[in-house]
C-alpha positions in Angstrom: 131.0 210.7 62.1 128.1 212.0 59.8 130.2 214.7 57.8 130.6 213.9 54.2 134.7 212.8 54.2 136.0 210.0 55.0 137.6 209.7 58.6 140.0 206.8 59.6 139.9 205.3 63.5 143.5 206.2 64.5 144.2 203.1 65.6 143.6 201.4 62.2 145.5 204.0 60.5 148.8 202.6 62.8 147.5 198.9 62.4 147.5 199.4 58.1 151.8 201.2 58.9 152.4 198.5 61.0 150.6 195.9 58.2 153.1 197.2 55.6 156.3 197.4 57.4 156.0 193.5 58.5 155.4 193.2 55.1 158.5 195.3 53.9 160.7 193.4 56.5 159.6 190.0 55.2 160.1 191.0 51.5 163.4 191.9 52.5 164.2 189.1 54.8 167.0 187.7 52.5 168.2 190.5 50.9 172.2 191.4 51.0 171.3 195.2 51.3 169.3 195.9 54.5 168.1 198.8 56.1 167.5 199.4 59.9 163.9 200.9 60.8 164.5 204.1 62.5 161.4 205.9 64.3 158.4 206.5 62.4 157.0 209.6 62.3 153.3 210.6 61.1 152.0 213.8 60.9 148.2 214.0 60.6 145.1 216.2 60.9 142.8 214.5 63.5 139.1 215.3 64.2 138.5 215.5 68.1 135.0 214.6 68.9 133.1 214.3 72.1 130.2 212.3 72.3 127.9 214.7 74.4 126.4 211.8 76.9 127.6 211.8 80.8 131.2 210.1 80.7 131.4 210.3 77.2 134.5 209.9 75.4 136.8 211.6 73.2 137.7 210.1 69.7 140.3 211.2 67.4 139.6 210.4 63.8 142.2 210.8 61.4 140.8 212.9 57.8 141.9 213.9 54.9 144.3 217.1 54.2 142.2 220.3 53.2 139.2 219.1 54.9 138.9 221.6 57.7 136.2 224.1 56.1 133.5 221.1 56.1 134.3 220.5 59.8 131.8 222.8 61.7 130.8 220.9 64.5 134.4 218.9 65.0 137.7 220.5 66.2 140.3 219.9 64.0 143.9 219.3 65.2 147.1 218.7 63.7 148.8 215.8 65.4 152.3 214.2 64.9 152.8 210.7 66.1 156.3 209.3 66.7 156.8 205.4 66.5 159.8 203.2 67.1 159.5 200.1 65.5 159.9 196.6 67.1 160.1 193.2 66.8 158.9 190.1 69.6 161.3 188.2 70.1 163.8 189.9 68.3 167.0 191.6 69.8 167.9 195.1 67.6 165.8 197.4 65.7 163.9 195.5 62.7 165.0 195.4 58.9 163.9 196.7 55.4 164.8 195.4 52.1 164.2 194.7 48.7 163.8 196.4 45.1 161.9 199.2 44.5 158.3 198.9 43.4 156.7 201.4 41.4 155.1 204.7 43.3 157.5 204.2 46.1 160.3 206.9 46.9 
């Protein structure tokens, strides 16, 4: 994209969600208090773009909040994105744990 935002691939912005929960389920792995991942849900504005060649395709890029006045050329959507968390090889839903670390909620 050639506006001046920054735009995120949707599929890294679910890679980097599914980086930190494998990383909240390991720092909770031996924890006495654990919590079961429910479904994930992610609500996000998402520029549609069509490349304008024969058979082109459509991409969805993932911007920032407010941005939809410097858009002109892309259709902006608002997209939410429900995920339920697994494990391989592991029977249940996964689990969270661990203290609170500063900024989180």
């Amino acid at each position: 994209m050639t506006e001046d935002f920054v735009a995120l691939d949707l599929a890294e912005v679910i890679a980097e969600l599914r980086t930190e929960l494998a990383d909240a389920i390991d720092k909770g792995r031996n924890e006495a208090l654990r919590f079961e991942v429910g479904p994930v849900e992610l609500e996000l504005t998402v520029a549609v773009e069509k490349s304008g060649t024969t058979g082109g395709k459509v991409k969805f890029w993932v911007v920032e909040a407010g941005v939809d006045g410097k858009l002109a050329s892309t259709t902006t959507q608002k997209v939410k994105v429900t995920l339920t968390p697994r494990q391989s090889g592991v029977p249940g839903p996964p689990e969270v744990s661990g203290s609170e670390l500063p900024g989180e909620r």
